[in-house]
C-alpha positions as CSV (number, residue, x, y, z in Angstrom):
1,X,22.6,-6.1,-15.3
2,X,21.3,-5.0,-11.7
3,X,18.8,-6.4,-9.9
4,X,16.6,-4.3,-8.1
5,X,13.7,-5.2,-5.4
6,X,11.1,-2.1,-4.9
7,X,7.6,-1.5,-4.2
8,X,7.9,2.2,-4.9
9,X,7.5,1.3,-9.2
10,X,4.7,1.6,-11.4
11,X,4.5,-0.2,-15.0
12,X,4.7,1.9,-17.8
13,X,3.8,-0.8,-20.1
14,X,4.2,-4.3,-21.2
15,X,6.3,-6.3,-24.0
16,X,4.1,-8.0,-26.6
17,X,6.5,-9.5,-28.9
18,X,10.1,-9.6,-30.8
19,X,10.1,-7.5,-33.7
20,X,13.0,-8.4,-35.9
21,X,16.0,-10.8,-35.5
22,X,18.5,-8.2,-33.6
23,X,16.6,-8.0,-30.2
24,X,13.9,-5.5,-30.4
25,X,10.7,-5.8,-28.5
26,X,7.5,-4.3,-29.2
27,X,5.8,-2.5,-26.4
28,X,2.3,-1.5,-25.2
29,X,2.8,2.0,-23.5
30,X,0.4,2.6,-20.9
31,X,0.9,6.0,-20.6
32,X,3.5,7.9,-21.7
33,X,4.0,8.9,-25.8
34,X,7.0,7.0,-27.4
35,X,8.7,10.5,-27.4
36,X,8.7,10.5,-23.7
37,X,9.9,6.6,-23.7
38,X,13.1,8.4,-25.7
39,X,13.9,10.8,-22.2
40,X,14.4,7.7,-20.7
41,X,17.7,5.7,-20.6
42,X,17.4,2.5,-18.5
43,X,14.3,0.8,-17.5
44,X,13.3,-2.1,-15.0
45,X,11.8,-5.2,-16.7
46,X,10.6,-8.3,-14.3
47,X,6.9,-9.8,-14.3
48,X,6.3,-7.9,-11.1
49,X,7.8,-5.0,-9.5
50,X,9.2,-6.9,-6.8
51,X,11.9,-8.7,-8.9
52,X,13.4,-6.5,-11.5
53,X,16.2,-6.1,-14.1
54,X,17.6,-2.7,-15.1
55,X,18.1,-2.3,-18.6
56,X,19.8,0.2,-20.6
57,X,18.3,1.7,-23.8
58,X,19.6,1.9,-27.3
59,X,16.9,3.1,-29.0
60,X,12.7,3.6,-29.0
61,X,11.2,4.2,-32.0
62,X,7.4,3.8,-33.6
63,X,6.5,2.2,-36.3
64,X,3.3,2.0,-37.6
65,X,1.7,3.3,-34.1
66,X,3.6,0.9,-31.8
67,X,6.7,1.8,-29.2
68,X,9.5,-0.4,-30.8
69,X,12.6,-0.5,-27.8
70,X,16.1,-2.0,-28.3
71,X,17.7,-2.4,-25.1
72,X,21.6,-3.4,-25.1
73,X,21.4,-6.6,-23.6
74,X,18.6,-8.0,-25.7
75,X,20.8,-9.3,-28.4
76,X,18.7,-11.4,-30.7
77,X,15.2,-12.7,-31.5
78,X,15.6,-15.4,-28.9
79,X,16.6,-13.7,-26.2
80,X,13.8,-11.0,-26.9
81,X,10.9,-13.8,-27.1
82,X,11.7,-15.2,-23.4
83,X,10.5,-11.0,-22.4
84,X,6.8,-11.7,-24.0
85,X,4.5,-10.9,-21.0
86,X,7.2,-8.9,-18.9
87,X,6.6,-5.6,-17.8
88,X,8.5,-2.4,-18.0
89,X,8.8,-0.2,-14.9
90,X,10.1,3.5,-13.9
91,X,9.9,4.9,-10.2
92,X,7.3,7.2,-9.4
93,X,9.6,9.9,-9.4
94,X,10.4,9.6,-13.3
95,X,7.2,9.0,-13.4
96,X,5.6,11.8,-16.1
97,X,2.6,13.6,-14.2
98,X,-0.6,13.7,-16.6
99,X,-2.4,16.5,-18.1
100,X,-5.0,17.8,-16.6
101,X,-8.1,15.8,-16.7
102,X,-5.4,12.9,-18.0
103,X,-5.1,10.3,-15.4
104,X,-2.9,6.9,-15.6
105,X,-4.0,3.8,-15.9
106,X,-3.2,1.8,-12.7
107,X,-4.8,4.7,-10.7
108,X,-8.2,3.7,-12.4
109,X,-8.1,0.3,-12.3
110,X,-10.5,-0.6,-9.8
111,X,-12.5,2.4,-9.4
112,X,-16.0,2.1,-8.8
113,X,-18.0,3.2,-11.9
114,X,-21.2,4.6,-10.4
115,X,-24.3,6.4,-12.4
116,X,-23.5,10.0,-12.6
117,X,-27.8,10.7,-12.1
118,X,-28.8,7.8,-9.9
119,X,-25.4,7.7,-7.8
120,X,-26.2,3.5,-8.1
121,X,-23.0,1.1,-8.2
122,X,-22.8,-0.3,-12.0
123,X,-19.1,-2.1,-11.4
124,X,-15.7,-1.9,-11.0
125,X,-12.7,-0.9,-13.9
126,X,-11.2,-4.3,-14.8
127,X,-9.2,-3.0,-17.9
128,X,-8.1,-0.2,-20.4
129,X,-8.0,-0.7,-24.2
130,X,-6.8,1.7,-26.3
131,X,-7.8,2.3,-29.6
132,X,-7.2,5.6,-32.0
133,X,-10.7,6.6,-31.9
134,X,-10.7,6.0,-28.5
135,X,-10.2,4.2,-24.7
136,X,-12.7,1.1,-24.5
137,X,-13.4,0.7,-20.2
138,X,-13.7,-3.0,-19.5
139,X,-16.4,-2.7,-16.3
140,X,-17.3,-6.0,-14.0
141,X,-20.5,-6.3,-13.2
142,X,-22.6,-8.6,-11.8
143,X,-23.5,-9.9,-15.1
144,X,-20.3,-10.0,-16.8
145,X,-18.1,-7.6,-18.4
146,X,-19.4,-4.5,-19.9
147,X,-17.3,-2.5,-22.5
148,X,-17.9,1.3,-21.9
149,X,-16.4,4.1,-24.3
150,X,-14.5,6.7,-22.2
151,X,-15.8,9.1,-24.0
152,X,-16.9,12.8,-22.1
153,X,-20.2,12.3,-23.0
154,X,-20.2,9.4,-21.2
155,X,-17.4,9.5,-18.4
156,X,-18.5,12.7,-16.6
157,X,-16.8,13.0,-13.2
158,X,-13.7,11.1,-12.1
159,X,-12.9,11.1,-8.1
160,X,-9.8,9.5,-8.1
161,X,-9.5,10.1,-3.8
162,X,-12.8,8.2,-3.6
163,X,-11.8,5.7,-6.4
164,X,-14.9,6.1,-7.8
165,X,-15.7,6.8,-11.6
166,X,-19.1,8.7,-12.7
167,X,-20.7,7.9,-16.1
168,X,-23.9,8.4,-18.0
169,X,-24.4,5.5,-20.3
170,X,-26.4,5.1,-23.2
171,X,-29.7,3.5,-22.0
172,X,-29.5,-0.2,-21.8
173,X,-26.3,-1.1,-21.1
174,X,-25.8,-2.2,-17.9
175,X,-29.0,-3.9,-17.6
């Protein structure tokens, strides 16, 4: 294994759990498909991007919805449960660019979400969740957290060079 120090990564997602007794982890992609996990050959894995460990891929799979990744040096259920909480990373060059009017995750975190009519500040993007049906925005605002579909009838304009994220929500919810 290699150690690497860069600021120039970007988390593609995040290991959830062992799956298994030979070494596999589960994974939360953030935004690439598990077939585009499979392009990929080695991956950085550290709890920041500062101090990571390259890794070399046997095999990604899904099963039952969820990116299932067996890297060669994981060997067994033990050794997988000390990556809970770790975080994979690629360099932004390997990076896969989105589709347009896609956009990744860690460029809309902390984007101002603003009323589309009234232009008035409503909060900031905390969080993603995805679901099938689909994303769930987790907004701050001043009185707690808010849990907006990204949905288009809802999300209508993002600006991602002014970090700022235009919705029309249903009446009610962010008073």
């Amino acid at each position: 294994m290699q150690n690497k120090k860069s600021n120039e990564l970007v988390a593609i997602g995040n290991i959830t759990s062992p799956r298994g007794v030979c070494g596999e982890v589960k994974v939360r992609l953030y935004e690439r498909s598990v077939k585009d996990a499979q392009k990929i050959k080695k991956y950085l894995i550290g709890l920041t991007e500062n101090e990571v460990t390259e890794f070399e891929v046997e095999s990604v799979k899904e099963i039952s919805g969820i990116a299932v990744f067996k890297f060669k040096e994981i060997s067994d259920r033990d050794v997988a449960i000390s990556f809970i909480g770790k975080y994979i990373f690629v360099s932004q060059d390997e990076r896969i660019k989105p589709k347009r009017g896609n956009y990744f995750i860690d460029d809309l975190i902390g984007c101002e979400v603003v009323d589309f009519l009234t232009e008035k500040k409503l909060g900031v993007l905390l969080e993603i969740e995805k679901y099938p049906a689909q994303d769930i925005y987790n907004v701050e605002t001043q009185s707690g957290v808010v849990l907006l579909p990204a949905i288009k009838e809802i999300i209508k304009k993002i600006d991602l060079e002014k970090k700022i994220i235009f919705v029309s929500p249903p009446e009610g919810m962010f008073d």
